[in-house]
GUBA-484366 format. One record per residue: y, z, x negated of N, C-alpha, C, O in turn; residue in three letters. Coordinates in nm, 4 decimals, padded with zeros to 6 digits. Each point is the difference from the previous one (the first is absolute). Layout:
residues N
R       n_y       n_z       n_x      ca_y      ca_z      ca_x       c_y       c_z       c_x       o_y       o_z       o_x  rest
R         Y         Z         X         Y         Z         X         Y         Z         X         Y         Z         X   ALA
...
END
This chain:
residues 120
R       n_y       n_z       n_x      ca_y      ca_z      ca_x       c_y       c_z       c_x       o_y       o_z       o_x  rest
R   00.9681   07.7058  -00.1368  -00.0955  -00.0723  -00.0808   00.0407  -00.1473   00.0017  -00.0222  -00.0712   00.0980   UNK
R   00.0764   00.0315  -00.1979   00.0280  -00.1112   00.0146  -00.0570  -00.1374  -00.1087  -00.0241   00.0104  -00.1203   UNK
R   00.0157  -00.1047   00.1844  -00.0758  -00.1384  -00.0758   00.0154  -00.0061  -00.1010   00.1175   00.0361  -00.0063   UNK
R  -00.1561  -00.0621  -00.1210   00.0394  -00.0741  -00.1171  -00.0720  -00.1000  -00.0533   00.0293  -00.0456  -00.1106   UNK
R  -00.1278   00.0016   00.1798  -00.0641  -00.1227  -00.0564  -00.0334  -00.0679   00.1201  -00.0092   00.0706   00.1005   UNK
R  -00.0202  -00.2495  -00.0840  -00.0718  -00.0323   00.0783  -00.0441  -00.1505  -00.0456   00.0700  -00.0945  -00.0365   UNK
R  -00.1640   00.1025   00.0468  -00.1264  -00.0786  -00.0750  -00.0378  -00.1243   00.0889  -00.0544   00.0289   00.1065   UNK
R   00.0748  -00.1655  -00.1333  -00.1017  -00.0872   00.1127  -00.1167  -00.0207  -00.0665   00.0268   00.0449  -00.1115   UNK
R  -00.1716  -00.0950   00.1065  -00.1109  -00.0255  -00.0715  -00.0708  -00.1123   00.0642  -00.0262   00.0277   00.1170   UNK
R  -00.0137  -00.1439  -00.1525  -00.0725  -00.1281   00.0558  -00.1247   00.0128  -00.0576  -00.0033  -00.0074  -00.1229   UNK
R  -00.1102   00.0265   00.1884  -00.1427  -00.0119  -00.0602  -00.0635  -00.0763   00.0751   00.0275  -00.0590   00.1045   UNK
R  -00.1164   00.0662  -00.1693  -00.1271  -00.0808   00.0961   00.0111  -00.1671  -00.0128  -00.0248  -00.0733   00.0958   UNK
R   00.0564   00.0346  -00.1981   00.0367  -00.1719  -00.0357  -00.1326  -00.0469   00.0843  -00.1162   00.0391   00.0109   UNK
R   00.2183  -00.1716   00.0565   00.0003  -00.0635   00.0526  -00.0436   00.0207   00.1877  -00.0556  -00.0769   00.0783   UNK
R   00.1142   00.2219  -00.0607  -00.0001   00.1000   00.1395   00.1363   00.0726  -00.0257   00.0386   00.0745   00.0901   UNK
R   00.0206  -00.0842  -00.1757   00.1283   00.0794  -00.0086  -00.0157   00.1199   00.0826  -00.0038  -00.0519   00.1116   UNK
R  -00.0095   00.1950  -00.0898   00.0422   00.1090   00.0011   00.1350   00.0577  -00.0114   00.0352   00.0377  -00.1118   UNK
R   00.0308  -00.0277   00.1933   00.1378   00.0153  -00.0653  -00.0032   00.1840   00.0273  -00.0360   00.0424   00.1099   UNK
R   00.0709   00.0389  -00.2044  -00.0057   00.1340   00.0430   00.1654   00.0355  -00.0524   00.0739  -00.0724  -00.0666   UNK
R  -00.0469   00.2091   00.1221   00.1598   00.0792  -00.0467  -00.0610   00.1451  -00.0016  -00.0439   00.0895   00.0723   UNK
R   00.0709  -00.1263  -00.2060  -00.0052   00.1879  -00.0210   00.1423   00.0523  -00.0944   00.0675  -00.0328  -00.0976   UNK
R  -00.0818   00.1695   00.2373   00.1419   00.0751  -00.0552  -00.0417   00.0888  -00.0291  -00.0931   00.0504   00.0628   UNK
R   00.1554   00.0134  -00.1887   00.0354   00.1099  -00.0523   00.1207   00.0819   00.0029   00.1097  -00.0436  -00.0349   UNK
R  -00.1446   00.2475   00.1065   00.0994   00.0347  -00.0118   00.0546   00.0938  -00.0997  -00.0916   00.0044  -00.0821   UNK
R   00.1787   00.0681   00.0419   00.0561   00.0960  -00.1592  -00.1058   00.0854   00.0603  -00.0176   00.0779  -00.0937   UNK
R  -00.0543  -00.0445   00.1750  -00.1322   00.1137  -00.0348  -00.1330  -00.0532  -00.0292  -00.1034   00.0660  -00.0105   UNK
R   00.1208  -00.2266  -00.0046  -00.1281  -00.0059  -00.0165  -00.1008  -00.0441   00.0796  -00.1104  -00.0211  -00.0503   UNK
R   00.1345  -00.0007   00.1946  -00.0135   00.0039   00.0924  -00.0384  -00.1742   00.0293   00.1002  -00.0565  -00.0437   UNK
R  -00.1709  -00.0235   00.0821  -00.0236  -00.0870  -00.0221  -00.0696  -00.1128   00.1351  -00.1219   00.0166   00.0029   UNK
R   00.1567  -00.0948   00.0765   00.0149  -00.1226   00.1380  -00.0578  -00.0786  -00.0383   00.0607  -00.0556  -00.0915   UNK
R  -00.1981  -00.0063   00.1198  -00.0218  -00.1840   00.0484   00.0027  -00.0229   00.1330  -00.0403   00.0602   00.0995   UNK
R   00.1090  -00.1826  -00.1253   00.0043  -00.0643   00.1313  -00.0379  -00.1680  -00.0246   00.0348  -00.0649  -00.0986   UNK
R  -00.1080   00.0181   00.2045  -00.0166  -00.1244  -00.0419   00.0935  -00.1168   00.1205   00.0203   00.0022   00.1214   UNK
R   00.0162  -00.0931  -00.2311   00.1045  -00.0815   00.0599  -00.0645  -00.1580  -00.0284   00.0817  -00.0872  -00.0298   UNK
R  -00.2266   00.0504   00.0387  -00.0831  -00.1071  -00.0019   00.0673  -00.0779   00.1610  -00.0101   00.0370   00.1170   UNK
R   00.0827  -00.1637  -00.1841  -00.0140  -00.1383   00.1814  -00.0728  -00.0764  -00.0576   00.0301  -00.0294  -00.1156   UNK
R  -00.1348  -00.0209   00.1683  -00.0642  -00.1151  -00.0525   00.0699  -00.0963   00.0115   00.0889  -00.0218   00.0823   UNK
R  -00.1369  -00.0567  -00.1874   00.0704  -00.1310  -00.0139   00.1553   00.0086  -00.0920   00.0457  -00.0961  -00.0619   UNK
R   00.0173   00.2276   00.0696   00.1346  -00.0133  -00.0153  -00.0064   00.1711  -00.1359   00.0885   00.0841   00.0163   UNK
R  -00.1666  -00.0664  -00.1005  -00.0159   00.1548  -00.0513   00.1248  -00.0528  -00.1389   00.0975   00.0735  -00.0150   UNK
R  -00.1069  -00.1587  -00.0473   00.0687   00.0105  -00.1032   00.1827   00.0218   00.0385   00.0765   00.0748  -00.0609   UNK
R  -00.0353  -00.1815   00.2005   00.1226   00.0571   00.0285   00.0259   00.1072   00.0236   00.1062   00.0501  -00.0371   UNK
R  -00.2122   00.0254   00.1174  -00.0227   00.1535   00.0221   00.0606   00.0533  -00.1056   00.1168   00.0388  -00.0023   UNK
R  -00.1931  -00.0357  -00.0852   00.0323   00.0645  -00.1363   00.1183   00.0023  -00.0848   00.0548   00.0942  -00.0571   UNK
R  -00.0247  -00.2303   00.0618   00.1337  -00.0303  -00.0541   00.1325   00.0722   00.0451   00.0970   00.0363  -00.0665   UNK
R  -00.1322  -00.0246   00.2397   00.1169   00.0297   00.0761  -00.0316   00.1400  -00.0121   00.0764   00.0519  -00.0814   UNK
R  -00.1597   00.0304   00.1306  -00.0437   00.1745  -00.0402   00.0576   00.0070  -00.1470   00.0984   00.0733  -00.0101   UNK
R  -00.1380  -00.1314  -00.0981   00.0829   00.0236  -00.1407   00.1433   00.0056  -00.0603   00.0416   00.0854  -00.0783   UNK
R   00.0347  -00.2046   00.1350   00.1026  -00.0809  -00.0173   00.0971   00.0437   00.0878   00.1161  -00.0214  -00.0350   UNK
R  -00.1403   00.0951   00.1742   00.1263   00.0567   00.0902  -00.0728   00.1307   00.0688   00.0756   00.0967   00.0097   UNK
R  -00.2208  -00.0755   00.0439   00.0122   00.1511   00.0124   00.0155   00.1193  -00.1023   00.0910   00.0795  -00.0234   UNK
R  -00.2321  -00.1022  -00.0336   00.0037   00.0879  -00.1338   00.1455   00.0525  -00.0497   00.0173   00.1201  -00.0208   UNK
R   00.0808  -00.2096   00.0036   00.0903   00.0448  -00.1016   00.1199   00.1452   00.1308   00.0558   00.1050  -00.0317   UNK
R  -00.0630  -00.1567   00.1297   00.0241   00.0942   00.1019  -00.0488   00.1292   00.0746   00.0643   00.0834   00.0637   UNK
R  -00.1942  -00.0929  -00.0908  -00.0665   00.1370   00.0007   00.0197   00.1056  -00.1061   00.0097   00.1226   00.0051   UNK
R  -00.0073  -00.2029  -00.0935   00.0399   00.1268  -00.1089   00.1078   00.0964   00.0280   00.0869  -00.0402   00.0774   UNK
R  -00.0727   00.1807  -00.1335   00.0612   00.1087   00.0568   00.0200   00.0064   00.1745   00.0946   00.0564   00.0551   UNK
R  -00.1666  -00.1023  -00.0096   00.0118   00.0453   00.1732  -00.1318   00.1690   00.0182  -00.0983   00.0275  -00.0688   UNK
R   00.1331   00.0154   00.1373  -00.0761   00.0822   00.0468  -00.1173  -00.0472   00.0415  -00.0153  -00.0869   00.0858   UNK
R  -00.0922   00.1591  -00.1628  -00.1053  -00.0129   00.0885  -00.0575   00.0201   00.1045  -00.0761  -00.0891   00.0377   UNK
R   00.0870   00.1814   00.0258  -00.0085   00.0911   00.1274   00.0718  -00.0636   00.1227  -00.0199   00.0345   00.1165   UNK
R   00.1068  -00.1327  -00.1578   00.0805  -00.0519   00.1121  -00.0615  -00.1563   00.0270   00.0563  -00.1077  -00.0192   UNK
R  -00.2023   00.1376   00.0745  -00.0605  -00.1346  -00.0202   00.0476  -00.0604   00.1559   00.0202  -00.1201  -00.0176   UNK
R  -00.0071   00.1378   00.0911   00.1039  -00.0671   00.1104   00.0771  -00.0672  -00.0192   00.0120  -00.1175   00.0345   UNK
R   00.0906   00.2198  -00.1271   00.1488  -00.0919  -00.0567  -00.0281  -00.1058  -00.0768   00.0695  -00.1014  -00.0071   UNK
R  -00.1551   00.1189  -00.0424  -00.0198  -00.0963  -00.1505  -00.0433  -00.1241   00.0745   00.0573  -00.1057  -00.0265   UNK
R  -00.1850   00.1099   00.1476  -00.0390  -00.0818   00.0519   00.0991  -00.0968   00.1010   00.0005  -00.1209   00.0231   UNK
R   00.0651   00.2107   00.0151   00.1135  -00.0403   00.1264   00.0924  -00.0954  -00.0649   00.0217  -00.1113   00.0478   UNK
R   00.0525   00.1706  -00.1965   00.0808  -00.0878  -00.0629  -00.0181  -00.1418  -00.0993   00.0809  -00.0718  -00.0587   UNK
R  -00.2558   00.0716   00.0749  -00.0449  -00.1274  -00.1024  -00.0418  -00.0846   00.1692   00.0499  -00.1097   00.0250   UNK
R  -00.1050   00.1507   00.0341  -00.0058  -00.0648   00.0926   00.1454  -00.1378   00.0722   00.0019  -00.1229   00.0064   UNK
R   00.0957   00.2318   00.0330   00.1245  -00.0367   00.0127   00.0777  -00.0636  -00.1367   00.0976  -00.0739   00.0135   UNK
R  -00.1563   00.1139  -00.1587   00.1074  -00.0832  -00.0709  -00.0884  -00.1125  -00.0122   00.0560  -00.0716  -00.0829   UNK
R  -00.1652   00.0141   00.1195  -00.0836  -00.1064  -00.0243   00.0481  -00.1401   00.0505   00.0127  -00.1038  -00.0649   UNK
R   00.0150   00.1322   00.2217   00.0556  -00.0479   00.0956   00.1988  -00.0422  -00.0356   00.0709  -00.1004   00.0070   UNK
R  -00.0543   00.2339  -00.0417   00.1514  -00.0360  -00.0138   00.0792  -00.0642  -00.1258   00.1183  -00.0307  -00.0145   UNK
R  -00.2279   00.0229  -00.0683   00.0532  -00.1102  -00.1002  -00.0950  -00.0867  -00.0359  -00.0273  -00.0210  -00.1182   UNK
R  -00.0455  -00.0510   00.2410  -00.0329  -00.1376  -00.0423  -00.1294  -00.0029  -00.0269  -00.0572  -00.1057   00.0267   UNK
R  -00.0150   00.2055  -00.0793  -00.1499  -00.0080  -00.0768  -00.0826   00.0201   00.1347  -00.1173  -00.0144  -00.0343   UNK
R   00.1219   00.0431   00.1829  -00.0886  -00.0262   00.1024   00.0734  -00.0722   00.0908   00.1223  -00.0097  -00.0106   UNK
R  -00.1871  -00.0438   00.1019   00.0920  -00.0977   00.1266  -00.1226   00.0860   00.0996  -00.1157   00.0345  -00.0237   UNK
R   00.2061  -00.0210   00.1451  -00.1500   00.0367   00.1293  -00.0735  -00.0726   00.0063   00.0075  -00.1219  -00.0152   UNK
R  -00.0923   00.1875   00.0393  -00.1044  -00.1125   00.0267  -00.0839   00.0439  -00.1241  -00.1200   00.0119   00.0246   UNK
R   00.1539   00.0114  -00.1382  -00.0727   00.0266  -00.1396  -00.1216   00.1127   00.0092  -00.0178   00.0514   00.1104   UNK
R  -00.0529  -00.0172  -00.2032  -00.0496   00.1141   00.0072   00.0856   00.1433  -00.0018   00.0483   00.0276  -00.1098   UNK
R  -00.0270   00.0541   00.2036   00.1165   00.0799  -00.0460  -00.0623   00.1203  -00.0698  -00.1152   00.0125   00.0415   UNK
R   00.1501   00.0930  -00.1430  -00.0715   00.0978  -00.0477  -00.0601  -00.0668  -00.0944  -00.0514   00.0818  -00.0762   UNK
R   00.0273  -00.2128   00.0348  -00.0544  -00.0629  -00.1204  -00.0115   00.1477  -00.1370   00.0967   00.0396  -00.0651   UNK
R  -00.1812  -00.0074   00.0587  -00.0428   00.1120  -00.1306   00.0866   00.1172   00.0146   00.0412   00.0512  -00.1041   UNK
R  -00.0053   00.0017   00.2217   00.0570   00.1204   00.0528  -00.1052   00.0938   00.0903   00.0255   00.1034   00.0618   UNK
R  -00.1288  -00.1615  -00.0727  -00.0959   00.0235   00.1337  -00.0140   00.1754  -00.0506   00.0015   00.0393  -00.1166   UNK
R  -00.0177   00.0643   00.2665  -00.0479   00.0973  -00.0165  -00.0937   00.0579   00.0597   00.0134   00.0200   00.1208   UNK
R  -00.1526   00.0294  -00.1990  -00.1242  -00.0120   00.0640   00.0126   00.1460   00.0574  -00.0251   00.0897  -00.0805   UNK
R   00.0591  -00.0547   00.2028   00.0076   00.1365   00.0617  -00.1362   00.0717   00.0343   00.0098   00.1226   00.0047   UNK
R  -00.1370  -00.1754   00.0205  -00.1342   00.0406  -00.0245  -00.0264   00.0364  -00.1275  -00.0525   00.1113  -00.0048   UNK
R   00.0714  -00.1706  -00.1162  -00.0050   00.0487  -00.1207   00.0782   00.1382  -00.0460  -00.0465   00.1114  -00.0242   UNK
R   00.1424  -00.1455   00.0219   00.1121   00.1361  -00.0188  -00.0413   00.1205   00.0787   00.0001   00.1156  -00.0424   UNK
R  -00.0390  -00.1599   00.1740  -00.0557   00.1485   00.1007  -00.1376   00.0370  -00.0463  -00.0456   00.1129   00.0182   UNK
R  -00.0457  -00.2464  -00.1017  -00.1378   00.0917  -00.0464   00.0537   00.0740  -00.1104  -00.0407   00.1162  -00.0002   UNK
R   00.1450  -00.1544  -00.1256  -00.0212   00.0923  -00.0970   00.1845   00.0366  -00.0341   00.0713  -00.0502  -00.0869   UNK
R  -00.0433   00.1323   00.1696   00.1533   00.0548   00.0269   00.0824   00.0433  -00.1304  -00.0773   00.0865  -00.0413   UNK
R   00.1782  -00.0886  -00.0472   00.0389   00.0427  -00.0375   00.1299   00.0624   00.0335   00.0832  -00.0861   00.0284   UNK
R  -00.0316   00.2248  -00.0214   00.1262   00.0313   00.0434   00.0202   00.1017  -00.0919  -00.0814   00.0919  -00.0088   UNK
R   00.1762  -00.0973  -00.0579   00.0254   00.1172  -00.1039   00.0849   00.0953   00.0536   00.0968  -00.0360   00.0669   UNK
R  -00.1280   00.1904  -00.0942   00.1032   00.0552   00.0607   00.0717   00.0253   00.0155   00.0272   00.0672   00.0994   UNK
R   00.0846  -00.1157  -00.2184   00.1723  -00.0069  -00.0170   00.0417  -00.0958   00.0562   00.1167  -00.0275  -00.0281   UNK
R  -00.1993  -00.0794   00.1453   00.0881  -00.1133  -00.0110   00.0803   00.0508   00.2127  -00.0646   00.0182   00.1032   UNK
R   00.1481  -00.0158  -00.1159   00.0704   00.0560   00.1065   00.0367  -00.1755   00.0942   00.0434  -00.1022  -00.0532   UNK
R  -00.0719   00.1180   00.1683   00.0346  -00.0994   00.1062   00.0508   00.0323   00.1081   00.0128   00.1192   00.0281   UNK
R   00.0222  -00.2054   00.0455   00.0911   00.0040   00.1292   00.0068  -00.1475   00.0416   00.0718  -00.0873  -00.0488   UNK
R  -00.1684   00.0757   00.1571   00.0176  -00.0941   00.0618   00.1174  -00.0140   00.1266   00.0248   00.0981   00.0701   UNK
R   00.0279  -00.1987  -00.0538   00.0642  -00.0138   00.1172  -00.0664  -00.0457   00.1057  -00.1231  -00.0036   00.0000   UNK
R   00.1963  -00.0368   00.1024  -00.0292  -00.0211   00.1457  -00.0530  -00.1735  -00.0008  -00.0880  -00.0580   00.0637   UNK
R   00.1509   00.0282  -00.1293  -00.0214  -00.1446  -00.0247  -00.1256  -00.0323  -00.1178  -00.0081  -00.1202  -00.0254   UNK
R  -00.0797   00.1985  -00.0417  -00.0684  -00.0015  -00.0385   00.0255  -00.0406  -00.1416  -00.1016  -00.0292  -00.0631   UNK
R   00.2222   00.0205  -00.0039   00.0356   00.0012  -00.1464   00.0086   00.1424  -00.0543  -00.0147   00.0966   00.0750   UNK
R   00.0415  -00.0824  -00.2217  -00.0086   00.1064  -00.0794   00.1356   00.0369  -00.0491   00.0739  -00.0893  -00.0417   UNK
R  -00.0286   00.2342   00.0435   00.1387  -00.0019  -00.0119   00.0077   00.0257  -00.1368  -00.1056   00.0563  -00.0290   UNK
R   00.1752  -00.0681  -00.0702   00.0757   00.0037  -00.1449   00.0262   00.1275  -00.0294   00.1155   00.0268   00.0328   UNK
R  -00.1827   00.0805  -00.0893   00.0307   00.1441   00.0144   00.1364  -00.0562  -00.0932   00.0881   00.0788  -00.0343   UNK
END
C-alpha cells in the first residue's frame, strides 16, 4: 500500500494549525498534527517543500522506516541541528493506533532483533 498524496493544511488564522494528511492508492487516509507555536508557518513550508515530496511512493506499512529515515535525513542535511525539536511532524501517537488498529491481512512482516522491519 503505498502513498500517493500528502497534504499540509494551515487553519485556524491567526493560531495556525498546521495538519499532514496522507493519502494511500487504497484510499486509506493519516492526520497528523505538526502545530510549534510560534514557528507553524515554517512548519508548513518545510513539511511541504522537502517532506511531502519524499513520502510519496514509500510504503505505508513501513511506518518505522519512514519515520527512522525523515528523522535521520532532517539532521543530515542541515534542516535540524541537536538540540532542535527532533520528530518535528513525524510524531506517532501509539495510544491512538492501539485504540483503533488497523492491520490488513495481506500485509506480511518480519521484524528483526533490532527492532526494524525487513524488505520482503
Amino acid at each position: 500500500m503505498k502513498i500517493v498524496r500528502a497534504e499540509v493544511f494551515v487553519t485556524c488564522p491567526g493560531r495556525n494549525f498546521v495538519t499532514l494528511k496522507i493519502t494511500t492508492e487504497d484510499g486509506i487516509t493519516g492526520l497528523g498534527d505538526a502545530t510549534l507555536n510560534g514557528r507553524e508557518l515554517s512548519v508548513a513550508s518545510y513539511l511541504q517543500d522537502h517532506l511531502c515530496p519524499q513520502l510519496i511512493g514509500r510504503d505505508a506499512h513501513r511506518i518505522e522506516d519512514i519515520w527512522q529515515f525523515f528523522y535521520n535525513w532532517t539532521f543530515d542535511n542541515g534542516y535540524m541541528h541537536p538540540g532542535d525539536k527532533p520528530g518535528l511532524g513525524i510524531e506517532f501517537d501509539e495510544k491512538l493506533a492501539a485504540k483503533y488498529p488497523y492491520e490488513p491481512a495481506y500485509l506480511p512482516v518480519a521484524r528483526l532483533e533490532d527492532g526494524t522491519l525487513w524488505n520482503w
